[in-house]
N, C-alpha and C positions, 0 to 999 in steps of 0.2 A: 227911778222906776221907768221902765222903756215904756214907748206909748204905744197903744195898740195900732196897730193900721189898719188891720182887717176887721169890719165889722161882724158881728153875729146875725141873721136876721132869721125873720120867720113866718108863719102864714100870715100873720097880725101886722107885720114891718115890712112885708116883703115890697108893696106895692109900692108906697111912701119911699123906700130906697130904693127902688128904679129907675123911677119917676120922669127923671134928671141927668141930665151927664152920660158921663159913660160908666158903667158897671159892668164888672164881671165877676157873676157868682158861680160859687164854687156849690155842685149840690153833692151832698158826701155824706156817708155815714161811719160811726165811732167804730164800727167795724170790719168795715173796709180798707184793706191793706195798701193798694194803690192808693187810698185815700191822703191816708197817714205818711209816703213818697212824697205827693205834691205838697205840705205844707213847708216844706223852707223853699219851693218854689214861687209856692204865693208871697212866701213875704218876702221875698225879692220883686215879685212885680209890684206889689203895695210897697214897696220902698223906691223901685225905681221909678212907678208913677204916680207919688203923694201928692196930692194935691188935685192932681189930671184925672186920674182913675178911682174909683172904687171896688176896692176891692172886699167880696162878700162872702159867705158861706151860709149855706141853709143843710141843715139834718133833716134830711128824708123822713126819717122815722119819727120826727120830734112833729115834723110842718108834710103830713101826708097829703094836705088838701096842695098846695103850689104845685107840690113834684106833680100831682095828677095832672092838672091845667097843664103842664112844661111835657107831662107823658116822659119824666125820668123812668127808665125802665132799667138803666146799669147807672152805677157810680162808680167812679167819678165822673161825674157831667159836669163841665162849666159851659155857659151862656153869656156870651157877650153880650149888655143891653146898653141902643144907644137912643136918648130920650123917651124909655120905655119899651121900646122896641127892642124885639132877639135880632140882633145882627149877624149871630156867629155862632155855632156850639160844637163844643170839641167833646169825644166820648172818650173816652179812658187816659191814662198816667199819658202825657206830652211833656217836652223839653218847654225850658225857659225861653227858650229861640223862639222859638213855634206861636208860643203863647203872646211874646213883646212881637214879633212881626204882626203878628193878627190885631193886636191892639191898635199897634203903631198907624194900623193904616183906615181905621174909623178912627182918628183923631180931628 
């Protein structure tokens, strides 16, 4: 069985998985088309930073209370967060480039 990389989170988990480290969550919804694009993107960065990175995902529609706080207003949103803190937020489908340069350089 392959291991998951990317966690699931949500209003309840959201804060607890920030908290720390570096995270970069994915805010997407089941029916958003660019959404469904970036998922073999993410799990190229959850493979190329295992260990280093976190990588997350939260459903808007499931976790309305965070998107508020975050003022997601399109998806796909990701947020880089590094010790809790938003360091970075990219709005719609971006390249794996784009995504591992941004990371790379809050390391």
């Amino acid at each position: 069985m392959k291991k998951e990389l990317i966690q699931h989170v949500s209003d309840e988990s959201f804060s607890q998985a920030t908290a720390s480290g570096l995270v970069l969550v994915d805010f997407f919804a089941d029916w958003c088309g660019p959404c469904k694009m970036l998922a073999p993107i993410l799990d190229a960065l959850a493979t190329e930073f295992e260990g280093k990175v976190t990588v997350a995902k939260l459903d808007v529609d499931a976790s309305p209370k965070t998107s508020t706080v975050f003022q997601i207003t399109s998806v796909p949103t990701l947020i880089l967060f590094k010790g809790g803190k938003e360091v970075q937020r990219f709005i719609g489908l971006k390249d794996f480039e784009t995504f591992r340069k941004n990371i790379v350089q809050f390391m």
